[in-house]
C-alpha positions as CSV (number, residue, x, y, z in Angstrom):
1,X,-14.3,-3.4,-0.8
2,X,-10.7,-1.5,-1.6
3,X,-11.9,-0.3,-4.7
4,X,-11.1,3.2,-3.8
5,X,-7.4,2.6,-3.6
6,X,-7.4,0.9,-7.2
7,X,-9.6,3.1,-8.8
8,X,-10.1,6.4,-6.6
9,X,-12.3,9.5,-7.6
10,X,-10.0,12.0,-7.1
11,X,-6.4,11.8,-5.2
12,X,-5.0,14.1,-2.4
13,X,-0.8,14.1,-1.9
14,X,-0.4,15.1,1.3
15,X,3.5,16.0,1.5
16,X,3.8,16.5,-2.1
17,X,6.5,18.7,-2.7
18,X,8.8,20.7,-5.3
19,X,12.0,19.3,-4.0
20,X,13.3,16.3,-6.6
21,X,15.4,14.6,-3.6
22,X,12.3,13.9,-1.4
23,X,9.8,11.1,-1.9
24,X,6.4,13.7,-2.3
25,X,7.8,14.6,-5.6
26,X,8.3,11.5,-6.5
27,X,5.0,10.5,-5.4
28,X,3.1,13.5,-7.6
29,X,5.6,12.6,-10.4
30,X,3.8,9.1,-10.5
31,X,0.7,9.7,-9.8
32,X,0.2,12.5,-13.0
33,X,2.4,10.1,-15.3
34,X,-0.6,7.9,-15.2
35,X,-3.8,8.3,-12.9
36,X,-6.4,10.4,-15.0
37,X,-8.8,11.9,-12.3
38,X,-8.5,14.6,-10.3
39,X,-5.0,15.3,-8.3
40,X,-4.8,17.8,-5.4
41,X,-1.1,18.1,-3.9
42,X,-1.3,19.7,-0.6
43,X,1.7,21.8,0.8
44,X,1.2,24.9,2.7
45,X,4.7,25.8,1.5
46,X,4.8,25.6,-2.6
47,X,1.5,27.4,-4.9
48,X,2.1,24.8,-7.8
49,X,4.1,21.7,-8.5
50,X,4.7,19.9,-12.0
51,X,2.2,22.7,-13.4
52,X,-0.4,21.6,-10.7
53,X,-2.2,23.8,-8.0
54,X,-1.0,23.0,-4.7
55,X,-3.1,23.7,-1.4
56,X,-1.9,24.7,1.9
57,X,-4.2,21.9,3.9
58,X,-6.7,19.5,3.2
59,X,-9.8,21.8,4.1
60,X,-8.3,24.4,1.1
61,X,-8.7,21.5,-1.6
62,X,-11.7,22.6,-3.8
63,X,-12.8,19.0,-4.8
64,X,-13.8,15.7,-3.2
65,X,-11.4,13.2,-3.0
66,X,-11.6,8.7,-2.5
67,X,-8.1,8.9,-1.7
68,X,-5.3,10.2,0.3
69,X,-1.6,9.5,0.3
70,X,-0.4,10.4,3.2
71,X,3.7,11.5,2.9
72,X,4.5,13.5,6.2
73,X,5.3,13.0,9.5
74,X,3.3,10.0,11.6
75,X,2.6,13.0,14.5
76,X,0.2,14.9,11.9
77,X,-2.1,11.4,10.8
78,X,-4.6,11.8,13.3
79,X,-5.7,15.2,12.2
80,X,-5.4,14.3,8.3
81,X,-8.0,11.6,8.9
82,X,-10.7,14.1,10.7
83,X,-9.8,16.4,7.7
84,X,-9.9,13.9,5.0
85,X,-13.5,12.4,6.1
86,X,-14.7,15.9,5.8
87,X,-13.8,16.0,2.0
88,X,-15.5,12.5,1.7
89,X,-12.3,10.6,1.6
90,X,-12.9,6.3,1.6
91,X,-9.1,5.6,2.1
92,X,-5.6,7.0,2.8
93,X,-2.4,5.2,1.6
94,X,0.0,5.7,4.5
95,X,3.4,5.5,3.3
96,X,5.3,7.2,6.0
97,X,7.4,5.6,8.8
98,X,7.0,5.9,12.5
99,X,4.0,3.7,14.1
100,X,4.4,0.3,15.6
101,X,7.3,-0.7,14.2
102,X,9.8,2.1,16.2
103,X,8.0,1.0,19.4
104,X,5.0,2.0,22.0
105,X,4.5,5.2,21.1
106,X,4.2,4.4,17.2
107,X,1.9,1.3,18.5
108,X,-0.7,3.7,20.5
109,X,-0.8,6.0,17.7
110,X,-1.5,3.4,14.7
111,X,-4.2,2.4,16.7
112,X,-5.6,5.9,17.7
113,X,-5.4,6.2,13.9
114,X,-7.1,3.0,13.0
115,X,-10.1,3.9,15.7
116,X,-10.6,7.1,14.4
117,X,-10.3,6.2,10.8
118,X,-13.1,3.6,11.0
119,X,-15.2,6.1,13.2
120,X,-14.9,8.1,10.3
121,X,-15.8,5.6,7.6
122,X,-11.8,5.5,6.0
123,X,-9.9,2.6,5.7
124,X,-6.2,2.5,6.4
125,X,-3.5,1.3,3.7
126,X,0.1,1.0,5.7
127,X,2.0,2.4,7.4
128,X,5.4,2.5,6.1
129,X,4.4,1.0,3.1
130,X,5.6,2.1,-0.6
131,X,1.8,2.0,-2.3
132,X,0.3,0.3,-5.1
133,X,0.3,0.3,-8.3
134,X,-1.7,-1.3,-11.1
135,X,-0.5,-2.4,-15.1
136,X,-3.7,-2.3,-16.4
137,X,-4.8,1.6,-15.6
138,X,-1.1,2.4,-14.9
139,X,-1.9,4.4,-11.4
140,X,1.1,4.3,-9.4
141,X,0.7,5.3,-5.7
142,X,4.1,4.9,-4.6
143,X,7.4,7.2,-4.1
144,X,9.3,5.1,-6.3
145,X,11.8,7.2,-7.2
146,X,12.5,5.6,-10.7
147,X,10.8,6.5,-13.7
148,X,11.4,3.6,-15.3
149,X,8.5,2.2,-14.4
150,X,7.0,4.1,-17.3
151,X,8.4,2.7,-20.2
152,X,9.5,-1.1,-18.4
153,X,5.9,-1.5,-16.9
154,X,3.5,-4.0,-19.4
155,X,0.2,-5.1,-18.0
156,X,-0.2,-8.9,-17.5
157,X,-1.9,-11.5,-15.2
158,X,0.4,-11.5,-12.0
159,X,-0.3,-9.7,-9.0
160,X,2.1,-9.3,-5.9
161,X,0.9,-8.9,-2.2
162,X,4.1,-7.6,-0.3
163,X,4.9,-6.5,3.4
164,X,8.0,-5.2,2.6
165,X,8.0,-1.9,1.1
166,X,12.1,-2.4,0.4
167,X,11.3,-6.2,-1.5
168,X,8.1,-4.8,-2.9
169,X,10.6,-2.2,-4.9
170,X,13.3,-4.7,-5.5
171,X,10.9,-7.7,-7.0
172,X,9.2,-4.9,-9.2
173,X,12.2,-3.4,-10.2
174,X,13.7,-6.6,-11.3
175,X,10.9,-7.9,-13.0
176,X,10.4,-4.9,-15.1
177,X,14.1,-5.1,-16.3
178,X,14.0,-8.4,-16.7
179,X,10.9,-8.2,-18.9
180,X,8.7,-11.4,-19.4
181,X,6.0,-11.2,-17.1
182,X,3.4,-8.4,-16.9
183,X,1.7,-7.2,-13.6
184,X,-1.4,-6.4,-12.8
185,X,-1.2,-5.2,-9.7
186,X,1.3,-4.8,-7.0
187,X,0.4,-3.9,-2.9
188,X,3.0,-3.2,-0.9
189,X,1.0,-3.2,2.3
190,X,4.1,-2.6,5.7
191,X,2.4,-2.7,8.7
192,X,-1.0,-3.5,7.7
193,X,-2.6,-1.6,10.7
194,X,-6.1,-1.5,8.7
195,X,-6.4,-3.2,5.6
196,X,-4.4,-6.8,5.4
197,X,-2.8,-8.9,3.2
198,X,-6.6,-11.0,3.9
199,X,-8.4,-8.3,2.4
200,X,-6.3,-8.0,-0.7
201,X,-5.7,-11.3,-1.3
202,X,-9.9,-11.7,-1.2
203,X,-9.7,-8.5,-3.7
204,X,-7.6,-9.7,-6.0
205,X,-9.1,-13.7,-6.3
206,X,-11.9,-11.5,-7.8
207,X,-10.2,-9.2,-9.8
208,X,-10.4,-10.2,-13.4
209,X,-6.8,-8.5,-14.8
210,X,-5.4,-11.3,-11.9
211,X,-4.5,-14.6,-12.8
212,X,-1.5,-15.7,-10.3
213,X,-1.4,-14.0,-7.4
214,X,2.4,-13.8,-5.4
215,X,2.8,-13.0,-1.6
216,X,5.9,-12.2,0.6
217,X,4.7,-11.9,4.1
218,X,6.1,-11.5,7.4
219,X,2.9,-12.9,9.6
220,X,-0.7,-13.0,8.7
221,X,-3.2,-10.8,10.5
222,X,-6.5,-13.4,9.6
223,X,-5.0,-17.1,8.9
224,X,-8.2,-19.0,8.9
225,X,-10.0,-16.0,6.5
226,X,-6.6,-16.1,4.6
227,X,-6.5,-19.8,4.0
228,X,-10.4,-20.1,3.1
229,X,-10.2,-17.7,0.7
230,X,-7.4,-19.5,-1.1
231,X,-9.2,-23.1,-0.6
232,X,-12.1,-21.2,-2.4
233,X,-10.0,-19.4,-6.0
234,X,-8.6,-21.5,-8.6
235,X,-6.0,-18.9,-8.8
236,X,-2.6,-20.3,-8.0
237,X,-1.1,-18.4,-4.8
238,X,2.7,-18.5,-4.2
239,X,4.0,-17.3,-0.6
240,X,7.3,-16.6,0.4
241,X,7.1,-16.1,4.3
242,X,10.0,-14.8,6.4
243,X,10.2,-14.6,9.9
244,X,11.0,-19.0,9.8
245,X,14.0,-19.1,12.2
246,X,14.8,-17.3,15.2
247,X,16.5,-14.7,13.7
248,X,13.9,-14.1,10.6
249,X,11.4,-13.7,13.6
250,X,12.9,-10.9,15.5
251,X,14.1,-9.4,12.1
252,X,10.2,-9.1,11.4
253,X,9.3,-7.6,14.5
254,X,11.3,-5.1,14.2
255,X,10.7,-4.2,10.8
256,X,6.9,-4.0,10.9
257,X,6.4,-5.2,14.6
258,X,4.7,-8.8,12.5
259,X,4.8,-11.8,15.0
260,X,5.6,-14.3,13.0
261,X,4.2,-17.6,14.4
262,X,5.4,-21.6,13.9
263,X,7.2,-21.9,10.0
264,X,5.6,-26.0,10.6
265,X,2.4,-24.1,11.2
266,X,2.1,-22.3,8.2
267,X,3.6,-24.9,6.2
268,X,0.8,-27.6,6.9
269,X,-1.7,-25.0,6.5
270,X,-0.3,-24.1,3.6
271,X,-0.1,-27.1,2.0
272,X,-4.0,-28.0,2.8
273,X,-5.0,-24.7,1.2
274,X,-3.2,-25.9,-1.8
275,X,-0.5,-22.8,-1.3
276,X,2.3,-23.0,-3.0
């Protein structure tokens, strides 16, 4: 289940920060203009941000915590996930760069991380992903850093699976100003080390605020899972996948090291599954 990413008990920020140019301000900024539990930025650097407490680490925060966003540098992920597990964390959004998509040494860590995390009983959101938000409840876990979002957002019945954290902002962005069409939730999900566009798309054919669910995707991790599970929801799905030519192919390895696999491929199996 990824309920604990929709609907957390408690959220840490780690990188949250005082400094307007930088996206851990942004990230608190959403996160308080419409999550209502608990909110823990940690900073060793700053005592309180937005009128909030801050704490120095993880192991300082006085609460337990579902979920952490991590904001800081890819080096410092392995030791967030020993020290998040210990505060009884169930999942950490990861939405800074620097794992398998910069090369080997990004590769071997993601997948130190993604050992250790499910050791430890976490699952992984990301990397180098731009969060999730949700219409309905209004928790955004993003560092969009537009606040916009908080008087264009309406809740509706569409829901958006996206690799691309850059796409996921501009297809948001432009339906909000556009107006029309309400979301219920949008993932934007980069590398997908962890949790998959699979295991959302199995989330949101139950999710009763979803209705239509839209997906841009680069590759897909579990394409027999991925294809039953849309054989098996009367809930239209709509994919726009890259990587077709060549070009679009290397273009998607290096943006979130995705192979992308045979465009004739996925198009027949597409069609079967009755994807759009």
């Amino acid at each position: 289940m990824l309920d604990h990413f929709f609907h957390p008990d408690g959220v840490a920020i780690l990188g949250a920060t005082d400094n307007r140019a930088k996206g851990g301000f942004h990230i608190l900024r959403n996160v308080l203009a419409g999550y209502k539990g608990r909110i823990y930025p940690v900073n060793p650097r700053v005592k309180e941000i937005l009128g909030v407490p801050c704490y120095p680490d993880v192991k300082s925060v006085p609460g337990s915590f579902d979920l952490a966003i991590y904001f800081i540098p890819a080096r410092f992920l392995l030791e967030a996930i020993h020290d998040c597990a210990e505060r009884g964390a169930k999942g950490i959004i990861i939405e800074s760069a620097g794992f398998s998509e910069v090369g080997e040494s990004g590769r071997k860590l993601q997948e130190d991380a993604v050992r250790l995390a499910r050791a430890r009983g976490i699952r992984l959101w990301g990397p180098n992903c731009m969060g999730l938000l949700d219409g309905h409840t209004r928790s955004v876990f993003s560092f969009m850093y537009t606040d916009r979002w908080t008087t264009l957002m309406k809740p509706g019945n569409v829901s958006l699976i996206v690799q691309s954290g850059m796409l996921s902002a501009g297809f948001l962005m432009t339906i909000l100003e556009r107006g029309g069409m309400g979301m219920a939730k949008v993932c934007s999900i980069g590398n997908k080390c962890d949790v998959d566009e699979t295991d959302v798309l199995g989330y949101l054919a139950r999710d009763p605020d979803t209705e239509v669910i839209g997906c841009y995707l680069e590759s897909i991790t579990e394409g027999r899972k991925f294809l039953d599970i849309a054989r098996s929801t009367a809930k239209p799905i709509v994919v726009l996948k890259s990587g077709r030519s060549a070009g679009g192919a290397r273009a998607a390895m290096s943006h979130t090291a995705s192979l992308s696999g045979s465009a004739a491929v996925y198009e027949g199996a597409f069609r079967q599954a009755g994807v759009v």
